[in-house]
C-alpha positions as CSV (number, residue, x, y, z in Angstrom):
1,X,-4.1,-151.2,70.2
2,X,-2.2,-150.5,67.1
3,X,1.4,-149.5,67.7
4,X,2.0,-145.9,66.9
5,X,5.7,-143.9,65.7
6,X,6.6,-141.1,68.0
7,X,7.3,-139.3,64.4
8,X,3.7,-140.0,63.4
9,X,2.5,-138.2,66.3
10,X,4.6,-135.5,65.9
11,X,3.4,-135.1,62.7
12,X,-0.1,-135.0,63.6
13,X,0.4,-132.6,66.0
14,X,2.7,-130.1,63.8
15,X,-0.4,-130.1,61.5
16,X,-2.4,-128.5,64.4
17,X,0.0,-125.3,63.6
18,X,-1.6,-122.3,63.0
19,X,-4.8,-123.5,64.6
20,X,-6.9,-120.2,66.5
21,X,-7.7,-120.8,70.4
22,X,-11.0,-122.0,71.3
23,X,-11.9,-122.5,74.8
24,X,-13.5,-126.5,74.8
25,X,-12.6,-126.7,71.0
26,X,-10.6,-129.4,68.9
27,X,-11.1,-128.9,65.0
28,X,-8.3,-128.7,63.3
29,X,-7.7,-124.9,61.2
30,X,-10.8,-123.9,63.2
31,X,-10.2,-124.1,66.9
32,X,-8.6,-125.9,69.8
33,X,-8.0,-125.1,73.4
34,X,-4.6,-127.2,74.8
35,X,-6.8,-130.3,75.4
36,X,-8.6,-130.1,72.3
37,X,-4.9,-130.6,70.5
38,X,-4.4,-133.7,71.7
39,X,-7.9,-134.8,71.5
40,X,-7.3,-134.2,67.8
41,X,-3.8,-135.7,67.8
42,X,-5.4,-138.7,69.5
43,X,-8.4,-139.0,67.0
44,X,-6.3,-138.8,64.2
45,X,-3.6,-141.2,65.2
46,X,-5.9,-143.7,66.9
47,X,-9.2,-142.5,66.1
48,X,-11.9,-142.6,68.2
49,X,-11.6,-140.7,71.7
50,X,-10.9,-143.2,74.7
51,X,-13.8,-141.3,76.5
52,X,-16.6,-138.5,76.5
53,X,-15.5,-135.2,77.3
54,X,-17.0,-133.4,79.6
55,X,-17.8,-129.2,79.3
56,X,-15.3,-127.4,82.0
57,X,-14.9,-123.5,82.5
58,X,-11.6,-122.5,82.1
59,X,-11.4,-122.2,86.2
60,X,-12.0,-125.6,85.8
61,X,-8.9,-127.2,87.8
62,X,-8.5,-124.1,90.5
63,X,-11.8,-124.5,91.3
64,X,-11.8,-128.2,91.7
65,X,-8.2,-128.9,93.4
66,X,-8.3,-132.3,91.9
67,X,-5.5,-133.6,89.0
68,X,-8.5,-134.4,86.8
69,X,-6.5,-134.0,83.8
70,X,-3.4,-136.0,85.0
71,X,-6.1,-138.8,86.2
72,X,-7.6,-138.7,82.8
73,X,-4.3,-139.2,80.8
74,X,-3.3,-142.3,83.1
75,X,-6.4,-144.0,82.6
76,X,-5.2,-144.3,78.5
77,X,-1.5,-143.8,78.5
78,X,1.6,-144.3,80.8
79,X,3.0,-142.0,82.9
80,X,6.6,-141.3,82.8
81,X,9.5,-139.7,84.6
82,X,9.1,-136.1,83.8
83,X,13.3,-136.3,83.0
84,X,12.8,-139.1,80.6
85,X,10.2,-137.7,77.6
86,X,10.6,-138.3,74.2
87,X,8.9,-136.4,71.2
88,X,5.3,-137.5,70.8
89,X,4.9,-137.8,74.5
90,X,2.1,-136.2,76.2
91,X,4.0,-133.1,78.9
92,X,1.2,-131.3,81.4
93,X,1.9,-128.0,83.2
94,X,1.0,-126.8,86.3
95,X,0.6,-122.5,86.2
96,X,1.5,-122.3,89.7
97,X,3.0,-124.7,92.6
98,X,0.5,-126.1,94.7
99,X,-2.3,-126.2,91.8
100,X,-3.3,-128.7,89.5
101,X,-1.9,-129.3,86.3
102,X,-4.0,-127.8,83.8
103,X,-2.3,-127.2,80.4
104,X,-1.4,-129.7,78.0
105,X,1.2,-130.2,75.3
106,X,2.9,-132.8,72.9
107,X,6.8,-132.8,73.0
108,X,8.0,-131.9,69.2
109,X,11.6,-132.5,69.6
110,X,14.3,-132.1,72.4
111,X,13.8,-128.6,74.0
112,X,10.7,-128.0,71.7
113,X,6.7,-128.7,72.7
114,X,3.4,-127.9,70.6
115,X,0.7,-126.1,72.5
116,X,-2.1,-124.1,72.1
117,X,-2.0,-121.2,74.6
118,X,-5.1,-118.6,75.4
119,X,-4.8,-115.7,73.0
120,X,-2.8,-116.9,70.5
121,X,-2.9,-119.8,67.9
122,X,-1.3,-124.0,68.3
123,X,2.3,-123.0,68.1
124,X,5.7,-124.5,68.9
125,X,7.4,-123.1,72.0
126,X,10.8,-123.7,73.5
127,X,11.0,-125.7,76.7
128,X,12.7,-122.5,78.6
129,X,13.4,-122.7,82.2
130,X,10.3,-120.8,83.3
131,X,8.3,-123.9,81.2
132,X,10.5,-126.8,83.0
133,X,10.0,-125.7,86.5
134,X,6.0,-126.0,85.7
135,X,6.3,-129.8,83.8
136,X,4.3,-132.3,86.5
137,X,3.6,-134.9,84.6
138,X,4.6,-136.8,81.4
139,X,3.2,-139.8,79.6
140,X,3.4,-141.9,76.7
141,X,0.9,-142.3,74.7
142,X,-0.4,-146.4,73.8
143,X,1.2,-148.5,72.0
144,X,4.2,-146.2,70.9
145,X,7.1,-147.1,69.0
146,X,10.3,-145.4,67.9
């Protein structure tokens, strides 16, 4: 694996900005949902996708109770402690408390995260305390560099 600069992802993902939402999407100034973002971050920083991905409902992790998407990012990147993330790192959300984490961003800069949210387009946001008490999970993605 090729190392990779936290400021070159970054950069990938700011050029995500503006992008509409599309449920299952990932095409960059067409469409992304928040997985499609860093599908595309991934394909254009390491290109080709570690695996296939399959189609899921937006329900998708209520109705299955599993951490499917935490699962998925450990099986390509390392999982940090939530306290310790660095821009370019991979930060998942959980909505509510006792479900699974299901929304997926890439940390900008200190206090800052690019997402794309339902209804609106990839945009930066502001790591507020409402978004900190719903952070589960971070990781690194491979072969990253400062």
């Amino acid at each position: 694996m090729t190392s990779v600069t936290r400021a070159a992802l970054v950069s990938a993902a700011l050029g995500w900005l503006g992008t509409p939402y599309r449920h299952q999407a990932s095409l960059k100034g067409i469409g992304a949902d928040c997985l499609g973002l860093v599908r595309g971050v991934w394909r254009e920083v390491y290109g080709e996708e570690p695996e296939a991905m399959p189609a899921y409902t937006p329900d998708w992790a209520e109705a299955r109770g599993a951490e499917t998407l935490c699962d998925a990012a450990a099986r390509h990147m390392t999982p940090l402690d939530p306290g310790s993330a660095l821009p370019g790192d991979l930060l998942l959300f959980r909505w509510r408390e006792g479900l699974p984490a299901k929304h997926a961003a890439i940390l900008a800069e200190p206090g800052r995260f690019i997402h794309a949210h339902d209804g609106a387009a990839v945009a930066m946001a502001s790591l507020t305390p409402w978004w900190a008490r719903r952070l589960a999970f971070v990781f690194s993605f491979p072969g990253v560099t400062h």
